[in-house]
C-alpha positions as CSV (number, residue, x, y, z in Angstrom):
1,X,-5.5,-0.4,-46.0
2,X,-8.1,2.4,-46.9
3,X,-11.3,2.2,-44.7
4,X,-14.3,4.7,-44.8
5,X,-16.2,4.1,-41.9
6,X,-14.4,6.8,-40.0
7,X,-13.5,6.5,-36.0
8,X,-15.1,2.8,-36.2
9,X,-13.2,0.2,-34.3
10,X,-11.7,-2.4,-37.1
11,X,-11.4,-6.0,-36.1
12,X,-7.8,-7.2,-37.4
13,X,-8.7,-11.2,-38.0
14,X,-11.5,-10.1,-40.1
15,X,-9.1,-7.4,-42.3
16,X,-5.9,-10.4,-42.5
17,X,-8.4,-13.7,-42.5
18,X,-7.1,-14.9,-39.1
19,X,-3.7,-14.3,-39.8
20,X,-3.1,-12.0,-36.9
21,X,-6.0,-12.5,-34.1
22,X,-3.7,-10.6,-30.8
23,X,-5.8,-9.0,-28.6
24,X,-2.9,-6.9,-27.9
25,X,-3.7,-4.5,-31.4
26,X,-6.1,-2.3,-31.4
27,X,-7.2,-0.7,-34.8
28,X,-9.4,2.3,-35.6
29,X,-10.3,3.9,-39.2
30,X,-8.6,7.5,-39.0
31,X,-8.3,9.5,-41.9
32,X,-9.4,7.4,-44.3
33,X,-6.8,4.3,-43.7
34,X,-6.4,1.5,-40.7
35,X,-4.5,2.5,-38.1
36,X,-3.2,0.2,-35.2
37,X,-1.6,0.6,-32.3
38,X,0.4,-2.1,-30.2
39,X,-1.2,-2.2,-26.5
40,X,1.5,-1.1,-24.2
41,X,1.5,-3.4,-20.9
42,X,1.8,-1.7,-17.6
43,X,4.7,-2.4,-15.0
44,X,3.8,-5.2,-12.5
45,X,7.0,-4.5,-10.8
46,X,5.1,-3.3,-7.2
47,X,2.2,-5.2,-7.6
48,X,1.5,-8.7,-5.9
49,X,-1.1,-10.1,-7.2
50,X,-2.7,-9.9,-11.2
51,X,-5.3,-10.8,-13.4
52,X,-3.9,-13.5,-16.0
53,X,-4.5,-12.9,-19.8
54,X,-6.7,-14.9,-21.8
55,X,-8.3,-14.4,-25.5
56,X,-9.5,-11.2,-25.1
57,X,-7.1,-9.7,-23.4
58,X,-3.6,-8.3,-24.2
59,X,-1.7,-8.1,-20.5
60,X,-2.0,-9.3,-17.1
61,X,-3.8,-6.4,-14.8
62,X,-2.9,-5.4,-11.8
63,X,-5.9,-5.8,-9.7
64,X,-7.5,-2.6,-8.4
65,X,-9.5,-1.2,-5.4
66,X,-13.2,-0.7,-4.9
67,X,-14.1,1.5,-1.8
68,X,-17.5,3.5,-1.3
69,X,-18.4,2.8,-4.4
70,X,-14.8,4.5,-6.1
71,X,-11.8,2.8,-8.0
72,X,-9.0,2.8,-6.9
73,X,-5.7,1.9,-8.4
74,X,-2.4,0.4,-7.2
75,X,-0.2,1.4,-5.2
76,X,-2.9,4.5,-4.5
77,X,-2.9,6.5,-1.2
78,X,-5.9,9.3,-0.1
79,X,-7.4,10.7,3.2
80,X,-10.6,9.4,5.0
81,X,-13.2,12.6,4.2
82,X,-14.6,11.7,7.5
83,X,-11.0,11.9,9.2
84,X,-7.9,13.7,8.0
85,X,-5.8,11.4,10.6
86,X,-7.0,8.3,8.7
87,X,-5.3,7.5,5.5
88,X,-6.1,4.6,3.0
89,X,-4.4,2.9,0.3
90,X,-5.2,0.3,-2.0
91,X,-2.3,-2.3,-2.8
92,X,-3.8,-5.0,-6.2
93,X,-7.0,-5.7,-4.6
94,X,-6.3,-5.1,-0.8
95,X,-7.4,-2.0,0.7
96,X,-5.5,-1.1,4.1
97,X,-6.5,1.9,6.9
98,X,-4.4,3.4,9.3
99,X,-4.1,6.4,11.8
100,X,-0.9,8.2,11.4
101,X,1.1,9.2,14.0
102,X,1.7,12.8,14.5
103,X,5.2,14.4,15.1
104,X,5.4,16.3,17.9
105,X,8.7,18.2,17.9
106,X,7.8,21.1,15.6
107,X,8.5,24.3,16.4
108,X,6.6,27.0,16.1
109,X,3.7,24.4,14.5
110,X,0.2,25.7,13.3
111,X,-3.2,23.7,13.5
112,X,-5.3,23.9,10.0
113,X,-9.0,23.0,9.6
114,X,-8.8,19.9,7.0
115,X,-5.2,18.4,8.4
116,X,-4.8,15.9,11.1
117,X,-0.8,17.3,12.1
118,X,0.3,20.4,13.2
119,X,2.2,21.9,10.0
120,X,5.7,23.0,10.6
121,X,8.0,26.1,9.0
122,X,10.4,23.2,8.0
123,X,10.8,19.6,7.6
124,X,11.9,17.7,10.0
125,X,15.3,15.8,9.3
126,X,14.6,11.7,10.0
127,X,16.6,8.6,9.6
128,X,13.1,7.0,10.2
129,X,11.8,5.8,6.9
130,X,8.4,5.6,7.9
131,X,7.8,9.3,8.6
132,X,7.6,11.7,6.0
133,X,6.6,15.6,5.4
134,X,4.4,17.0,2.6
135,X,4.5,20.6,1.9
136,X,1.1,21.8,1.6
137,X,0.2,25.3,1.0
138,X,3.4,26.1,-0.8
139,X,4.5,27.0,2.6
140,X,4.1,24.3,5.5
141,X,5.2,20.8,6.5
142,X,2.9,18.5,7.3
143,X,4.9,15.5,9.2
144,X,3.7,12.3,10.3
145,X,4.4,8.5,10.7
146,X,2.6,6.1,8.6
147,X,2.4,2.4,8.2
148,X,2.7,0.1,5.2
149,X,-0.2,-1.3,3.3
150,X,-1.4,-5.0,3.4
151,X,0.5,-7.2,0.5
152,X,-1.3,-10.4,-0.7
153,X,1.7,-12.5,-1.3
154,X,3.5,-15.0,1.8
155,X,5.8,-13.2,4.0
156,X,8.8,-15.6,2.6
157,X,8.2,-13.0,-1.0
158,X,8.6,-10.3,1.0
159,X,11.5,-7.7,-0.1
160,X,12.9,-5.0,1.6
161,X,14.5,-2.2,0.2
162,X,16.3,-0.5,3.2
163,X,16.4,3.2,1.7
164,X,12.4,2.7,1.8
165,X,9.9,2.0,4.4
166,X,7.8,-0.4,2.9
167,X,8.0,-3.7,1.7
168,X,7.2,-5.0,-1.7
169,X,6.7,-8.6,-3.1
170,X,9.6,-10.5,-5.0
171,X,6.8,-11.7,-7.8
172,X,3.2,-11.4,-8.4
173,X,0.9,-14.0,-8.0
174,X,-1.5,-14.8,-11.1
175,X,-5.3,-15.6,-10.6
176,X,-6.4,-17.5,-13.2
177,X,-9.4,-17.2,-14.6
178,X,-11.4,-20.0,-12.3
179,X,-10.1,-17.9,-9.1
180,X,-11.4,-15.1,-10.7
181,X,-14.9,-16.4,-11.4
182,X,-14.8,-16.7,-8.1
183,X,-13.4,-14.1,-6.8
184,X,-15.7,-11.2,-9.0
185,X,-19.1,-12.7,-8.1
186,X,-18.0,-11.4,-4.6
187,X,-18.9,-15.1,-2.4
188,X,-14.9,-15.4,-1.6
189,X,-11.4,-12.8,-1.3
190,X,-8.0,-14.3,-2.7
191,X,-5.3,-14.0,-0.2
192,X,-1.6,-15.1,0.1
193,X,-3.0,-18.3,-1.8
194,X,-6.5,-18.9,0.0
195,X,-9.8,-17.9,-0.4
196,X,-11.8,-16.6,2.5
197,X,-15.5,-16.5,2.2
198,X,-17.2,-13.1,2.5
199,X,-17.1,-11.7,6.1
200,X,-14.4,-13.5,7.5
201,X,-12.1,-12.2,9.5
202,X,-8.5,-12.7,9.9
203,X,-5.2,-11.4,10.9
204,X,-2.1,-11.4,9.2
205,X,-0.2,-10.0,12.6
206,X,-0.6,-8.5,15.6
207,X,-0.9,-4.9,14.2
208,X,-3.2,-6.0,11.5
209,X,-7.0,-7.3,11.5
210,X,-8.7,-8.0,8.1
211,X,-12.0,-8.7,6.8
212,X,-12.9,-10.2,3.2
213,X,-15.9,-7.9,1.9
214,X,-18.1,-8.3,-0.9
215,X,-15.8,-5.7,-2.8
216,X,-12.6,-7.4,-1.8
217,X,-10.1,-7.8,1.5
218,X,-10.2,-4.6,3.5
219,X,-7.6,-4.2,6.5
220,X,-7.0,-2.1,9.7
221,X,-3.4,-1.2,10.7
222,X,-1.9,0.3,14.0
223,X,0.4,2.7,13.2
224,X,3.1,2.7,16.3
225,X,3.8,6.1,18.0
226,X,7.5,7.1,17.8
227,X,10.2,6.1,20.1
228,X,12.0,8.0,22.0
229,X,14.3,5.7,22.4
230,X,17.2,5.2,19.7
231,X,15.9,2.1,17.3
232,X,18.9,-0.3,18.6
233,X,17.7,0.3,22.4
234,X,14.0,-1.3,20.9
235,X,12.4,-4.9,21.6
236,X,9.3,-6.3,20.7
237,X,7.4,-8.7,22.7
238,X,5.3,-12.0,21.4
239,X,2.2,-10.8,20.2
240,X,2.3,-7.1,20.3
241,X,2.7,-4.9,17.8
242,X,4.8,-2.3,18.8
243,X,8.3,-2.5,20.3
244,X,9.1,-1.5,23.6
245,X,12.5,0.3,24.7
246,X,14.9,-0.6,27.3
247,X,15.3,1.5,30.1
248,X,18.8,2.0,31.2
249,X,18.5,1.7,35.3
250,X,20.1,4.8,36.4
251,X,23.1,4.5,39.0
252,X,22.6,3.4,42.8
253,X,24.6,5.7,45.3
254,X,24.8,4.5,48.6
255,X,27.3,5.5,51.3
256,X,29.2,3.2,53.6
257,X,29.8,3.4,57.4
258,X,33.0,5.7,56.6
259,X,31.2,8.8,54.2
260,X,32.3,7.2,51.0
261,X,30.3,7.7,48.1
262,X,30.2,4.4,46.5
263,X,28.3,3.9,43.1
264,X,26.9,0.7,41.8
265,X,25.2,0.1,38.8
């Protein structure tokens, strides 16, 4: 169909008389003649909780992040500027802080203005899934233990995929557009199928406080140091949020009214 109102945005019920009224097309005059282009709907495969569709739009949106004033998207992870040892991620709507954990076993290491880790020559080999090393410089390792954001979904939809470290949710959860009335005009957060008015706080467990803010749930983690310990020698306790390690009592010697060295354990 020849247009001459070039670069304009074309409405397509008006140019097929209702016939087609999709959101999901979105048509431009280029070059003389209509062009549209079928809206391609993003992956919702990591992301727990989504905007529904309605009239106006073409897909479900993953919800996104607001902090200090920035978006943020899914699944998105950056440093504090006020402290290279905090990191922060935002995870459909949930924003989650942590401290990481250094590594201590790097040889030969180097302190750098700007990183929270010593760096190290190489990386350090881990069956720990939660510790990870990003070359920076071109040259150095920079090697650290992190936790796992926040996820807005019930811990019965939680999935774990044993080659990573974090868990994701089976499905996403839809707000419809009455939650998100509420939700946008910033009186209430959506969480794991509740609102919370504004400036509540909560926690999810014992490593985890959280706070619904104006601009969404924001959440604090406790990153646990690393054991020492081998993982199957690890407890927890009720309540706490890092495990503990059993200490193997070493053997008693004691010597009996004739010299003999007896051991017990």
């Amino acid at each position: 169909i020849p247009c001459t109102n070039e670069g304009a945005k074309i409405n397509l019920a008006n140019i097929t008389r209702g016939l087609v009224t999709s959101p999901c097309y979105h048509c431009i005059c280029k070059d003389g003649i209509i062009t549209c282009v079928l809206e391609k709907c993003e992956s919702l495969k990591s992301c727990p909780t989504a905007w529904d569709r309605n009239n106006t739009t073409c897909c479900m949106k993953c919800l996104h992040c607001i902090h200090l004033g920035i978006k943020r998207y899914n699944n998105q992870i950056w440093s504090s500027m006020q402290d290279a040892c905090t990191q922060i991620a935002c995870k459909a709507g949930v924003i989650t802080s942590w401290r990481i954990q250094c590594v201590t076993n790097c040889l030969n290491g180097r302190l750098l203005a700007g990183f929270c880790c010593g760096l190290c020559l190489k990386p350090i080999k881990t069956q720990d899934r939660c510790m990870r090393c990003d070359l920076v410089l071109n040259r150095w390792y920079h090697c650290y233990r992190f936790t796992c954001p926040v996820l807005n979904c019930p811990l019965s939809q939680h999935t774990k995929n044993p080659k990573r470290c974090c868990p994701e949710c089976k499905n996403h959860t839809v707000i419809s557009d009455d939650s998100k009335m509420t939700v946008s005009n910033g009186s209430h957060c959506f969480f794991r199928g509740r609102l919370y008015q504004v400036y509540h706080t909560f926690r999810i467990d014992p490593c985890s406080r959280c706070l619904c803010q104006p601009g969404g749930i924001i959440c604090k983690r406790f990153v646990c140091p690393i054991k020492e310990c081998d993982m199957s020698l690890t407890f927890y306790k009720p309540n706490v949020c890092c495990p503990f390690c059993y200490r193997k009592e070493n053997p008693c010697k004691r010597i009996d009214i004739s010299g003999n060295e007896i051991i017990t354990e």
